[in-house]
DSSP file (Angstrom, degrees, kcal/mol; ACC not computed):
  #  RESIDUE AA STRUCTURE BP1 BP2  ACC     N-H-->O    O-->H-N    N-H-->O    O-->H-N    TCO  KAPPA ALPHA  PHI   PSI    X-CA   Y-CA   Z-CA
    1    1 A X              0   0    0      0, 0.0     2,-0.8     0, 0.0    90,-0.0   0.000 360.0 360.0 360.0  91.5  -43.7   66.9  147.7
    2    2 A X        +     0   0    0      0, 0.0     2,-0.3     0, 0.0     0, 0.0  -0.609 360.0 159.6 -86.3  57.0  -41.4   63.8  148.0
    3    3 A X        -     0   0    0     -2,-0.8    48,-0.0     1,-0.2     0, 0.0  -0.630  38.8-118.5-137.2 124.8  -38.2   65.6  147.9
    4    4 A X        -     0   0    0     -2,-0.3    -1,-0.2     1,-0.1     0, 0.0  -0.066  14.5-118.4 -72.4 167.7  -35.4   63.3  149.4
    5    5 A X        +     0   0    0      5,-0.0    -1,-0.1     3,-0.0    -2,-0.0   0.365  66.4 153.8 -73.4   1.8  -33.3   63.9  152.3
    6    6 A X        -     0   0    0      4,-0.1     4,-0.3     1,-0.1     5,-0.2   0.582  57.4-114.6-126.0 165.9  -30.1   63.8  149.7
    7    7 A X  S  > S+     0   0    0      2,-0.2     4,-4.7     3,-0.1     5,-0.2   0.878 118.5  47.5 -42.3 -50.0  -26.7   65.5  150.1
    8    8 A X  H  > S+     0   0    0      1,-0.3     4,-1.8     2,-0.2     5,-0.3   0.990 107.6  49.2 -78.8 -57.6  -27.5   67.6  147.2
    9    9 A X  H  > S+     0   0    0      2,-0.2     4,-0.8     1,-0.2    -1,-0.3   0.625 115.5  49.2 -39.9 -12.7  -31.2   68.8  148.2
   10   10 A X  H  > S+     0   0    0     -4,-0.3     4,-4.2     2,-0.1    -1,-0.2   0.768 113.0  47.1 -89.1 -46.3  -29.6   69.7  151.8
   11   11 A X  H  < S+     0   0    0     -4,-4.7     5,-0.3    -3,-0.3    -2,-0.2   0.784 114.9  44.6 -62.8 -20.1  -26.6   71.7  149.9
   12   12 A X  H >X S+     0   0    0     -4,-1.8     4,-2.0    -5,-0.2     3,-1.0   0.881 114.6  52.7 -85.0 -53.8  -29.2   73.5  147.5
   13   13 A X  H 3< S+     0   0    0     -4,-0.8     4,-0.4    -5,-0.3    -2,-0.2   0.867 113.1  41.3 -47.0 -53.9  -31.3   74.0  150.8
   14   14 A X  T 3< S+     0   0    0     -4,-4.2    -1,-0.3     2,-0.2    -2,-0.2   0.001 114.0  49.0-101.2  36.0  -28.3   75.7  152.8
   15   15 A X  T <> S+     0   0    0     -3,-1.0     4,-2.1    -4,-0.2     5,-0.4   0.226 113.1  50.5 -84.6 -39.7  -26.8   77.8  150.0
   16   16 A X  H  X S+     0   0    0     -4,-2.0     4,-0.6    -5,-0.3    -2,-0.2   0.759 112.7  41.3 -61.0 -17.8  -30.2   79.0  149.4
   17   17 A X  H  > S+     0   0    0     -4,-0.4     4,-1.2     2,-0.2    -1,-0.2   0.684 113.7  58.0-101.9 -49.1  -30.9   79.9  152.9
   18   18 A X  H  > S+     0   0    0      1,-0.2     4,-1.0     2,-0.2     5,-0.2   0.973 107.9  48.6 -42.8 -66.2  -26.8   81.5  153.3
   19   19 A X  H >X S+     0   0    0     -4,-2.1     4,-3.0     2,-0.2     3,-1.2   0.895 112.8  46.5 -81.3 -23.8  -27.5   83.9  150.6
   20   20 A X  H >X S+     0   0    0     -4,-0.6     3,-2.3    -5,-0.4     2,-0.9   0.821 111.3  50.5 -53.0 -85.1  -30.9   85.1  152.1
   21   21 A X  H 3X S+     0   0    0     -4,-1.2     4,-0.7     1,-0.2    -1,-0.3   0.387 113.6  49.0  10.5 -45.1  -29.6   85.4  155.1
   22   22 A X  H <X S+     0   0    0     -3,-1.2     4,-2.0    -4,-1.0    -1,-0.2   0.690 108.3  47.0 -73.8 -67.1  -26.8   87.4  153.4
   23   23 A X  H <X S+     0   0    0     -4,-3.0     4,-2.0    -3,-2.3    17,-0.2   0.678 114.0  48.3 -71.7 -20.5  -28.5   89.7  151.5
   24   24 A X  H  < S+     0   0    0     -4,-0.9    -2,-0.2    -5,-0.2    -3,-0.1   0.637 111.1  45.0-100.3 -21.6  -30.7   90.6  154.0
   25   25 A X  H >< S+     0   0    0     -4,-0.7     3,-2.9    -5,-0.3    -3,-0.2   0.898 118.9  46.2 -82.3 -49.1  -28.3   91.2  156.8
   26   26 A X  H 3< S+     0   0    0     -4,-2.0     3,-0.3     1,-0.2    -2,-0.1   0.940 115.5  47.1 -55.8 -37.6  -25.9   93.3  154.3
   27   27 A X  T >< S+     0   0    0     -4,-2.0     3,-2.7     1,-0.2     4,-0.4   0.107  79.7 138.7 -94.3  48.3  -28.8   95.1  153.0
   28   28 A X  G X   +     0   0    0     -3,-2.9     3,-2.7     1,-0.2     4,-0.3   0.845  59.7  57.3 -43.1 -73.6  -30.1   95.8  156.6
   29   29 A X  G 3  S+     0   0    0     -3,-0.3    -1,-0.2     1,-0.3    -2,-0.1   0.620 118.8  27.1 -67.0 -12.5  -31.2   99.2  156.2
   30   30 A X  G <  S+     0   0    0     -3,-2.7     7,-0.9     1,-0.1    -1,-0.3   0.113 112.4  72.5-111.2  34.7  -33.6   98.9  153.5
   31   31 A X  S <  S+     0   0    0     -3,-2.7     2,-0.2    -4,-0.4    -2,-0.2   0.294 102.1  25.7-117.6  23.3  -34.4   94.8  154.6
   32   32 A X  S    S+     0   0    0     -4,-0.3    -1,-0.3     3,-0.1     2,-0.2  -0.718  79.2  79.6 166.9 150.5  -36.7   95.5  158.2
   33   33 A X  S    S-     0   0    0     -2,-0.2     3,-0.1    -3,-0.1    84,-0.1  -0.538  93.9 -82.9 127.1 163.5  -38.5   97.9  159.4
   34   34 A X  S    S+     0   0    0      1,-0.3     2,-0.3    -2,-0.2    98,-0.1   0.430 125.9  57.6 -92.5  -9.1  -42.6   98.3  157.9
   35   35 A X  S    S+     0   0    0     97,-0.1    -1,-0.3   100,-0.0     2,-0.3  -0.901  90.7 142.2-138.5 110.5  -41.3  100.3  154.9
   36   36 A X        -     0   0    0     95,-0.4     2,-0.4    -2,-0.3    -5,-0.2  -0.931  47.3-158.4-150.6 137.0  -38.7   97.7  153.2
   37   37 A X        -     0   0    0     -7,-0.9     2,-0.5    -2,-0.3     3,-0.2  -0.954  11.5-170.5-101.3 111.3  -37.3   96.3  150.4
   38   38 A X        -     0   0    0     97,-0.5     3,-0.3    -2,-0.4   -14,-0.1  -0.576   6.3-172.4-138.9 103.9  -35.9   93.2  151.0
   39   39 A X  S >  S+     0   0    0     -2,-0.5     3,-3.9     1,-0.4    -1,-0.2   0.617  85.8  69.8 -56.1 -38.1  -33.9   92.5  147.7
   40   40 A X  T 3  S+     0   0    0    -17,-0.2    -1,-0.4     1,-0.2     3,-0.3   0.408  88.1  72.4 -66.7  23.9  -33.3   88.5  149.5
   41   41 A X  T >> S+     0   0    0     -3,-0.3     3,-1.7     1,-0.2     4,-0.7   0.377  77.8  70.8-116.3 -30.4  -37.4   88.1  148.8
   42   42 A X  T <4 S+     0   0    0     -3,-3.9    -1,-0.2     1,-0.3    -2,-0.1   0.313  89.6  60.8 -86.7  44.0  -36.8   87.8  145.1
   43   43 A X  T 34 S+     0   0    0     -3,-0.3     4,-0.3     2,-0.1    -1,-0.3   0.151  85.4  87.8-122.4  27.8  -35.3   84.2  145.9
   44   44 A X  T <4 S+     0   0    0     -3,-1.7     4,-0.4     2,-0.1     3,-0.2   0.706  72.1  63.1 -54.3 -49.1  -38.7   83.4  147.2
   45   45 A X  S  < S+     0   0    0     -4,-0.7     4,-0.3     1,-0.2     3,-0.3   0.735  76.8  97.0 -83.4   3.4  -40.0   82.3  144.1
   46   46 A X  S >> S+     0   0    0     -3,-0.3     4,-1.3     1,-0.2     3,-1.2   0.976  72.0  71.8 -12.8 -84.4  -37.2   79.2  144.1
   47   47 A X  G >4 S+     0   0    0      6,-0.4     3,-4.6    -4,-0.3     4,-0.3   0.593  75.8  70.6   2.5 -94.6  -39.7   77.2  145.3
   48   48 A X  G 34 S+     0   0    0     -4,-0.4    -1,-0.2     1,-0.3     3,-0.2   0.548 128.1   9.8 -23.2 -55.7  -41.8   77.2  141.6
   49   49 A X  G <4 S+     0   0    0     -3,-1.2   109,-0.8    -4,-0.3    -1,-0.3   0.056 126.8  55.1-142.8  45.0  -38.3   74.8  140.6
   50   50 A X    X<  -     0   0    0     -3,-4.6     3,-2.0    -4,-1.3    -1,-0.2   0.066  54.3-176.3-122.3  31.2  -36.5   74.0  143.5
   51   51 A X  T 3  S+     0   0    0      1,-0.3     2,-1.5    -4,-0.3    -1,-0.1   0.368  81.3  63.0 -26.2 -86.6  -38.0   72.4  146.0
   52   52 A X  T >> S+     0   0    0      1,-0.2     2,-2.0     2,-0.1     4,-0.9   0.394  81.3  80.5 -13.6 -29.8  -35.5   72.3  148.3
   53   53 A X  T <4 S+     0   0    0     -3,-2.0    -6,-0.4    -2,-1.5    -1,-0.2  -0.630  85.0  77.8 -64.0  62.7  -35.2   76.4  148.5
   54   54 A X  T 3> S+     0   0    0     -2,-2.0     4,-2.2    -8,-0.1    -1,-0.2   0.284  95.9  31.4-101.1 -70.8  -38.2   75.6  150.8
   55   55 A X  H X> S+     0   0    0     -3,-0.6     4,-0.9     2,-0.2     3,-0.5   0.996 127.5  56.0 -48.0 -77.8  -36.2   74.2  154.4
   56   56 A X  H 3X S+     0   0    0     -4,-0.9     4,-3.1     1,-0.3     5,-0.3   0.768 109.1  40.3 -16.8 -78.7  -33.4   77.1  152.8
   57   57 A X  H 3> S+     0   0    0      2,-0.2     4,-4.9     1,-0.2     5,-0.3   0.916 118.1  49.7 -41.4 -48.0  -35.8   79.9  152.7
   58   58 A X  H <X S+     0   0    0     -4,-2.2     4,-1.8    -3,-0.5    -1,-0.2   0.959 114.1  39.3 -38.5 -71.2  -37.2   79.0  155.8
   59   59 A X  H  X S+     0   0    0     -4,-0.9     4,-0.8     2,-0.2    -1,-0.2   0.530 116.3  51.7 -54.2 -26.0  -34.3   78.6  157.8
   60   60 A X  H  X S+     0   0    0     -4,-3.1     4,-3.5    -5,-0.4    -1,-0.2   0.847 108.5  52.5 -65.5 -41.8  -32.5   81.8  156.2
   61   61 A X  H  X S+     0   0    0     -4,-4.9     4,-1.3    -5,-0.3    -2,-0.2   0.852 111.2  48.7 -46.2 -40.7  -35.6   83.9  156.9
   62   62 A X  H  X S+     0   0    0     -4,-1.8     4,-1.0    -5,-0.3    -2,-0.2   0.902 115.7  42.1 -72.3 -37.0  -35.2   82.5  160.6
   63   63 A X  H >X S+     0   0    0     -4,-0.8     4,-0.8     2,-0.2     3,-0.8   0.968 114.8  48.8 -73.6 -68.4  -31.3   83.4  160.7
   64   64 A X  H >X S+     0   0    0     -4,-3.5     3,-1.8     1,-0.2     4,-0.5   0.919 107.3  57.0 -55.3 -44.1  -31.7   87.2  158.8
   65   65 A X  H >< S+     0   0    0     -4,-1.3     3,-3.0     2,-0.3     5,-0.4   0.825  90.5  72.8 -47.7 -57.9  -34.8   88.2  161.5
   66   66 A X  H << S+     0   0    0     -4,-1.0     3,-0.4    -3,-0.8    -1,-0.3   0.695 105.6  39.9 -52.4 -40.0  -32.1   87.5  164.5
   67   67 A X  H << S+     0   0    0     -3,-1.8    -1,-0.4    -4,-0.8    -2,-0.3   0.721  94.1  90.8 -87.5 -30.1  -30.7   90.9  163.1
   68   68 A X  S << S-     0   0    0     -3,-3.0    -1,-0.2    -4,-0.5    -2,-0.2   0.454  81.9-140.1-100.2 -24.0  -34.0   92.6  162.5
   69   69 A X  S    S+     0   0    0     -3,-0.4    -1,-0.1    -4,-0.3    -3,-0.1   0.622  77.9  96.0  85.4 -10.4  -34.3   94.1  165.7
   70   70 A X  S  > S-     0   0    0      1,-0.4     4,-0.5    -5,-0.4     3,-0.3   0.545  79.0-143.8-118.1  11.9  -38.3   93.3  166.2
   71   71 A X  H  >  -     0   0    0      1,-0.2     4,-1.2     2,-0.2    -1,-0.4  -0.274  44.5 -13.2 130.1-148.6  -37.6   90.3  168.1
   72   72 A X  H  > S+     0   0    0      2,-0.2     4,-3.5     1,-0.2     5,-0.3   0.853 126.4  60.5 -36.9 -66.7  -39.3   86.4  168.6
   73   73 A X  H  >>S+     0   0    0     -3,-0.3     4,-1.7     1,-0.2     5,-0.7   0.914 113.2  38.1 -50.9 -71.6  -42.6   87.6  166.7
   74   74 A X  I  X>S+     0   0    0     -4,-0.5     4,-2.8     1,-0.2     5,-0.6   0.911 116.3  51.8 -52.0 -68.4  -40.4   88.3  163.7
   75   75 A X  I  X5S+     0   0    0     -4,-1.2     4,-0.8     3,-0.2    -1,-0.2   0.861 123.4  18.5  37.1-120.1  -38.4   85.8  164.0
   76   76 A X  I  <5S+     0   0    0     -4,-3.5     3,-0.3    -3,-0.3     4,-0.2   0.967 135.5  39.3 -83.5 -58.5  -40.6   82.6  164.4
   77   77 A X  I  X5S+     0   0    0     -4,-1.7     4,-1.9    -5,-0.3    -3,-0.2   0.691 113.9  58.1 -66.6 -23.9  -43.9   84.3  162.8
   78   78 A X  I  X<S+     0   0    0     -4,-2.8     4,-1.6    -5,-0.7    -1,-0.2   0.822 115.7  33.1 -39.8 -57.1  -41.7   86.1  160.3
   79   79 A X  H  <<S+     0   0    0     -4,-0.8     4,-0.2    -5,-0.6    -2,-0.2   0.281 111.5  59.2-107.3   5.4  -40.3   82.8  159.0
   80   80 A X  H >> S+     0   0    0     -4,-0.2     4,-2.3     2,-0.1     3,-0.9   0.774 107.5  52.4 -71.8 -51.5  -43.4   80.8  159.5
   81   81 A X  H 3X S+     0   0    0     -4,-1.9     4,-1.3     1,-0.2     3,-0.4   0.968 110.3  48.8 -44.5 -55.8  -44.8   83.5  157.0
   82   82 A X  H 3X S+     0   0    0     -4,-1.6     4,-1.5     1,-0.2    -1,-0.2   0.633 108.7  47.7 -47.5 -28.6  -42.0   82.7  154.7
   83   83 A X  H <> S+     0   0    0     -3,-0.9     4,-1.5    -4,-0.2    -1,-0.2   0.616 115.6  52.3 -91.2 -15.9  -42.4   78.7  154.7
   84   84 A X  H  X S+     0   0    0     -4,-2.3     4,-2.1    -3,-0.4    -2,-0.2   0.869 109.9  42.9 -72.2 -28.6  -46.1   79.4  154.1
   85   85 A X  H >X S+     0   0    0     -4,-1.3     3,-1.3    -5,-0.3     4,-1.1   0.942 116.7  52.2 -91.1 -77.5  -45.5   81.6  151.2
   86   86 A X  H 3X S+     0   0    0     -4,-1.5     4,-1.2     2,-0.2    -1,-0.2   0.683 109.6  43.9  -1.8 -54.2  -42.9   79.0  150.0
   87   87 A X  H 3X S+     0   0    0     -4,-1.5     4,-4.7     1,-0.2    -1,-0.2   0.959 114.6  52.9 -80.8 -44.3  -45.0   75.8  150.1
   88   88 A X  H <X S+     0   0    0     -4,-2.1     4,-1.1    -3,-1.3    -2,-0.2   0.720 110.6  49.0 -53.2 -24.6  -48.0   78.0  148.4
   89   89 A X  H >X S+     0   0    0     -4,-1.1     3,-3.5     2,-0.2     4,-0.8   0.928 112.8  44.9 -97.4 -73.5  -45.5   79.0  145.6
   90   90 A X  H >< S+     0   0    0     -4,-1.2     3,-1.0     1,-0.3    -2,-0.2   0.834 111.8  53.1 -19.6 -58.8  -44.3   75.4  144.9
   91   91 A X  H >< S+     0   0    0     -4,-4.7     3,-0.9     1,-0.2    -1,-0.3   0.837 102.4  60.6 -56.8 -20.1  -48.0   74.3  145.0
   92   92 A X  H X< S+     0   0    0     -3,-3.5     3,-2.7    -4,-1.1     5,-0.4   0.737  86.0  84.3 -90.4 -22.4  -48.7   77.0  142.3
   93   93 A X  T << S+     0   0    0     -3,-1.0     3,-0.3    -4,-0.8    -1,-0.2   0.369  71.2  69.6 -56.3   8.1  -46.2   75.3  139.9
   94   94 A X  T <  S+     0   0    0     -3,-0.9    -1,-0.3     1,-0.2    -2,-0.1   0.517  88.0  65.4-104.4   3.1  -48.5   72.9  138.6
   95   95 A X  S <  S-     0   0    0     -3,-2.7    -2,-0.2     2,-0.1    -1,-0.2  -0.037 100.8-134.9-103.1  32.6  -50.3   75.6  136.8
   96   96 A X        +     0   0    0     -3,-0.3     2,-0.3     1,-0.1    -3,-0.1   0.687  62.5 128.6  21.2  46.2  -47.3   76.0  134.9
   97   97 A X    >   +     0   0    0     -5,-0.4     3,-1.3     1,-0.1     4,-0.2  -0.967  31.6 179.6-103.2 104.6  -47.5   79.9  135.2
   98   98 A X  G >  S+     0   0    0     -2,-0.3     3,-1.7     1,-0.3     4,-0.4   0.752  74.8  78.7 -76.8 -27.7  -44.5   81.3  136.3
   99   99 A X  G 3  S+     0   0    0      1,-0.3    -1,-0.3     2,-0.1     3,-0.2   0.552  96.5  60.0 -45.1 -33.8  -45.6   84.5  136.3
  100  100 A X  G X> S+     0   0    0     -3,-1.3     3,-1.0     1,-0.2     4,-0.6   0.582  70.9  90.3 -78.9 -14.8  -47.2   83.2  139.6
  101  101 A X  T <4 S+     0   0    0     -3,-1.7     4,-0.5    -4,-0.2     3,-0.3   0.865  83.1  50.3 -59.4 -49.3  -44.8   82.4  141.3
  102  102 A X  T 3> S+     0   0    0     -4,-0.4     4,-2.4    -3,-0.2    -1,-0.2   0.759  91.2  74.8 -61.1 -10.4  -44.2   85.7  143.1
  103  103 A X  H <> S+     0   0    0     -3,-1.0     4,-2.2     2,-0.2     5,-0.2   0.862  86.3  65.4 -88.0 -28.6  -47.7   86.4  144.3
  104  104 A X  H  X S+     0   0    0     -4,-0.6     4,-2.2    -3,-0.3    -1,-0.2   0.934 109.5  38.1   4.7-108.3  -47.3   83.8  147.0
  105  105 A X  H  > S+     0   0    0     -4,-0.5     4,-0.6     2,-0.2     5,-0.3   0.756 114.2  49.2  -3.2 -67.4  -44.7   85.9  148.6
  106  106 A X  H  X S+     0   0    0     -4,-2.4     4,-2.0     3,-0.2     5,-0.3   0.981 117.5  44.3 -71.4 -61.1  -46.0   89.5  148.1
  107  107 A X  H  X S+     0   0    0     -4,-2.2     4,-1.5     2,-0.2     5,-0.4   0.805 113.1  44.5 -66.1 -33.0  -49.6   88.5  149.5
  108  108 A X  H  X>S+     0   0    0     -4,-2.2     4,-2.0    -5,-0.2     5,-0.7   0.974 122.3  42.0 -90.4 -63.3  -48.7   86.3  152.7
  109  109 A X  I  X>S+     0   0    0     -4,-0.6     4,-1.5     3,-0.2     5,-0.5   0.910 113.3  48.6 -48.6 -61.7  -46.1   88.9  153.7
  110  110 A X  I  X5S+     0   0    0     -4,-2.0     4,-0.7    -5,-0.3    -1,-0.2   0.807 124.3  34.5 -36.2 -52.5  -48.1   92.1  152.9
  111  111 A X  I  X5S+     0   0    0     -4,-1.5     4,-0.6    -5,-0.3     3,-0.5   0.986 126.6  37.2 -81.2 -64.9  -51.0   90.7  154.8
  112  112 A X  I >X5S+     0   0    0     -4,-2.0     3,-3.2    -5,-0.4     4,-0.7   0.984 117.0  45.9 -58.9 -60.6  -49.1   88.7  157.6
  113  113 A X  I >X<S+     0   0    0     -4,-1.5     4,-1.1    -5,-0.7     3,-0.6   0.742 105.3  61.4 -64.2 -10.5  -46.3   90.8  158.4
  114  114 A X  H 3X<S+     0   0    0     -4,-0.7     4,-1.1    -5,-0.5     5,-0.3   0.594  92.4  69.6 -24.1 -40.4  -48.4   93.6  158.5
  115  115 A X  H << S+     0   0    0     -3,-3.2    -1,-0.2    -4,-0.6    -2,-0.1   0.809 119.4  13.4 -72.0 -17.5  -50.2   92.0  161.2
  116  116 A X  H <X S+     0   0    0     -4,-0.7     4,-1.2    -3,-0.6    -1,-0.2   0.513 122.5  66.4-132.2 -12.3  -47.5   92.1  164.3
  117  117 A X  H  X S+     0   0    0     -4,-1.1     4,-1.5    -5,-0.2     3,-0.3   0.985 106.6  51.1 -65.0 -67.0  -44.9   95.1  161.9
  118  118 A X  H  <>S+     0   0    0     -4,-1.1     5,-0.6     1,-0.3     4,-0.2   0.669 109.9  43.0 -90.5 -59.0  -48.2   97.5  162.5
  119  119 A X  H >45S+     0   0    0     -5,-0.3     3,-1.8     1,-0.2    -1,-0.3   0.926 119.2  41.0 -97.8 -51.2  -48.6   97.1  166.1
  120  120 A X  H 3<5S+     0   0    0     -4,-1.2    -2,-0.3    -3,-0.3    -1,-0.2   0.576 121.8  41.8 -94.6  -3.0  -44.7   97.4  167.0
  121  121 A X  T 3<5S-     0   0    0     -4,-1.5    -1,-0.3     2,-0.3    -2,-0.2   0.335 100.8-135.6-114.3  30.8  -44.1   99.9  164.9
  122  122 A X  T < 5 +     0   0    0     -3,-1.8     2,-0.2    -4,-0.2    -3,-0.2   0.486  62.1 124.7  31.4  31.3  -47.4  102.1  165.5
  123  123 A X      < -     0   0    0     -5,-0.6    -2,-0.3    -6,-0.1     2,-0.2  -0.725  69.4 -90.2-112.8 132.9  -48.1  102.8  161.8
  124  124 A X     >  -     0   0    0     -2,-0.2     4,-1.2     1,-0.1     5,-0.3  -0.423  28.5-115.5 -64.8 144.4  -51.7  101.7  160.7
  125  125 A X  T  4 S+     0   0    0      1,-0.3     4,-0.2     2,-0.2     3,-0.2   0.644 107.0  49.3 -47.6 -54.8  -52.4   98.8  159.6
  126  126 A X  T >> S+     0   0    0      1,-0.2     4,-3.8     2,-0.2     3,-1.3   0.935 108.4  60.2 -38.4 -63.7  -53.5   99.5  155.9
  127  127 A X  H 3> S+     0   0    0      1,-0.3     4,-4.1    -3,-0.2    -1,-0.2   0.866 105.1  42.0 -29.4 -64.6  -50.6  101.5  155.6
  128  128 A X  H 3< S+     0   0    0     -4,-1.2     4,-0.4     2,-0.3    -1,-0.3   0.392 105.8  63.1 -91.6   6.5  -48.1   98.8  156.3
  129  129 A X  H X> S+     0   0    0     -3,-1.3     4,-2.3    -5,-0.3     3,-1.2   0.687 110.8  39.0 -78.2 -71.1  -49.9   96.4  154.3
  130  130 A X  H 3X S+     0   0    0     -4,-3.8     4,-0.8     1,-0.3    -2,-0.3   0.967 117.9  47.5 -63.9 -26.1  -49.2   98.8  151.1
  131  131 A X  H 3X S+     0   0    0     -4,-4.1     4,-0.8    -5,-0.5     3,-0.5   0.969 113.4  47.2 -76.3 -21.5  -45.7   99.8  152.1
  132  132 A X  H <> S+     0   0    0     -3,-1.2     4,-1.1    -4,-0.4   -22,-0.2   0.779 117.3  52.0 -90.8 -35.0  -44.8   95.9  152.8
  133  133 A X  H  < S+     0   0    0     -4,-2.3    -1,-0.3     2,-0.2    -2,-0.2   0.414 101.3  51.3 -58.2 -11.3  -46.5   95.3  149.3
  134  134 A X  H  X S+     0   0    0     -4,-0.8     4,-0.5    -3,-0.5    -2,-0.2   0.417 113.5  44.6-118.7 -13.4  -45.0   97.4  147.4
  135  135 A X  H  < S+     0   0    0     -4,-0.8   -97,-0.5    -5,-0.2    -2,-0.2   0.612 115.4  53.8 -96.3 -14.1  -41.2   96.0  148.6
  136  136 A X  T  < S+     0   0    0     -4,-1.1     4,-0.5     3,-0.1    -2,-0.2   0.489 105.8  47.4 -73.8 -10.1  -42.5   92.9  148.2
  137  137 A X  T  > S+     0   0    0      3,-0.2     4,-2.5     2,-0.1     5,-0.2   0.773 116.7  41.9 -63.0 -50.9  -43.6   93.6  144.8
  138  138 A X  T  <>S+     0   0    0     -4,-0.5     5,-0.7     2,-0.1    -2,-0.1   0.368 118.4  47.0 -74.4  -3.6  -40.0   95.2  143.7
  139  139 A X  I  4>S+     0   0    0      3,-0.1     5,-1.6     4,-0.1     3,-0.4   0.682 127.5  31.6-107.0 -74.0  -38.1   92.2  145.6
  140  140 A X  I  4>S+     0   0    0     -4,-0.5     5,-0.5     3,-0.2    -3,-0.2   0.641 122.2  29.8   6.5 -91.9  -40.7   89.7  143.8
  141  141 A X  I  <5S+     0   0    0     -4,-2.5    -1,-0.2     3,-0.2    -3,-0.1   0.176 125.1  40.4-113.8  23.2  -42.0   90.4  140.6
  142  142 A X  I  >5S+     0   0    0     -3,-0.4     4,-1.6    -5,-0.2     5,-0.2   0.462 131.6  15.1-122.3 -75.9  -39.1   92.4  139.2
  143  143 A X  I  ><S+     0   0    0     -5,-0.7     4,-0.5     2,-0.2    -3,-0.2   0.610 126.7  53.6 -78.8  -3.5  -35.9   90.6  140.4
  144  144 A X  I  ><S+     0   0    0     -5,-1.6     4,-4.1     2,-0.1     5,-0.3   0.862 116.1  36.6 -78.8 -41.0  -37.4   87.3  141.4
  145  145 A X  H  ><S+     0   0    0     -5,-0.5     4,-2.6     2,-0.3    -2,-0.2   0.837 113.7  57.1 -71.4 -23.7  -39.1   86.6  138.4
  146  146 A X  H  X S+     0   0    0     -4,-1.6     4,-1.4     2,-0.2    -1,-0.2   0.847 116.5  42.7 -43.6 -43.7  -36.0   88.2  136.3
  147  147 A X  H  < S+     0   0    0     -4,-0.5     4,-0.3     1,-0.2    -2,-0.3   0.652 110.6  54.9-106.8 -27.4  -34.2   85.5  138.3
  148  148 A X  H  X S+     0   0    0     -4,-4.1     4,-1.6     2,-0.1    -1,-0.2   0.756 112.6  36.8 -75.1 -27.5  -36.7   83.0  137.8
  149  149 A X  H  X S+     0   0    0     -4,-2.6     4,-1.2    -5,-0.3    -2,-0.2   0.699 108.9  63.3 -80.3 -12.4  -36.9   83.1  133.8
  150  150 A X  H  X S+     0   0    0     -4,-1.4     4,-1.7     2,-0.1    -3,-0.2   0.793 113.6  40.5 -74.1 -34.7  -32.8   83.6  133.6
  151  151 A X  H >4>S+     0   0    0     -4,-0.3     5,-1.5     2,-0.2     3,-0.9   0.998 118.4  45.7 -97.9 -55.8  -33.1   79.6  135.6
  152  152 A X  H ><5S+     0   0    0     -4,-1.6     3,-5.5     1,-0.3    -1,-0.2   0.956 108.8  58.3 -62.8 -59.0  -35.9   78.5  133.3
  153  153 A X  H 3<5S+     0   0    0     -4,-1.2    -1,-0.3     1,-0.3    -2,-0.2   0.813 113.3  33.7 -31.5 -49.8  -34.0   79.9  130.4
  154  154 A X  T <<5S-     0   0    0     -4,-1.7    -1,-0.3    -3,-0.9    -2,-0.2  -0.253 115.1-110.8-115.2  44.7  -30.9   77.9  130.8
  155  155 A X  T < 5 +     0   0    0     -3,-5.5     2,-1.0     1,-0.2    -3,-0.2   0.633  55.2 159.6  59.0  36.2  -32.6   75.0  132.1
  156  156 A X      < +     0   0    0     -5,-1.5     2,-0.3     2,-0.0    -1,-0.2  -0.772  14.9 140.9-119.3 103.7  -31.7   74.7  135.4
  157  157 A X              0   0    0     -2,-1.0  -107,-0.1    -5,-0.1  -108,-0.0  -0.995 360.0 360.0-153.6 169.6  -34.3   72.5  137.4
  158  158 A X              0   0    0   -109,-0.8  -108,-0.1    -2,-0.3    -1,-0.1   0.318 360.0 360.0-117.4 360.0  -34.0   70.0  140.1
């Protein structure tokens, strides 16, 4: 991923990062917490033909968590989850399936944030794997992917 330092890849980076951030602090009540939708998730699959939405995502994931209430863990491991899921979704564009793009995203959250959501909110584990999957599923592969074939559609890559 050889993606320049440029004006514009840093402006693509920090609008992409603003409106997570954004969406996820306005829709606080359903955006944290172990049973969530959080509707700024469907800009997770950016990545597949943005690169830049990568540093963006991160760094918005780190900004919206501040509000989250579950502290450092969320946070730092929150938005580590997020650059992971990010860089995997980008690498999955070279199988020119788009359709793939979300599963990144739904699987590295469901299974990672699960792992430290579980413990500090004393709901079993299993449990908050399928509720964290199944708002990562609706944030994902219904409005990310909507929102990724609306950008395909009209031709909008970087």
């Amino acid at each position: 991923m050889s993606q320049k330092f440029s004006t514009k890849n840093i402006a693509i980076a920090g609008i992409i990062g603003a409106l997570y951030a954004a969406l996820t602090i306005i829709l606080a009540p359903f955006s944290y917490g172990p049973v969530q939708v959080r509707l700024a998730e469907a800009l997770t699959v950016l990545p597949y033909i943005f690169p830049p939405a990568i540093p963006g995502l991160y760094f918005g994931c780190m900004a919206a968590n501040i509000f989250g209430g579950f502290g450092p863990i969320d946070i730092f491991g929150g938005s580590l989850l997020t650059l992971i899921a990010a860089l995997l979704t980008y690498w999955l564009r070279r199988y020119n399936k788009p359709w793939l793009a979300p599963l990144p995203p739904v699987l590295v959250n469901a299974f990672g944030v699960s792992l430290y959501l579980h413990v500090l909110s004393g709901l079993p584990y299993w449990m908050t794997v399928t509720y964290i999957a199944i708002g990562e599923f609706v944030a994902c592969y219904v409005f990310g992917l909507i929102l990724l074939y609306a950008l395909q559609k009209k031709n909008i890559h970087l």
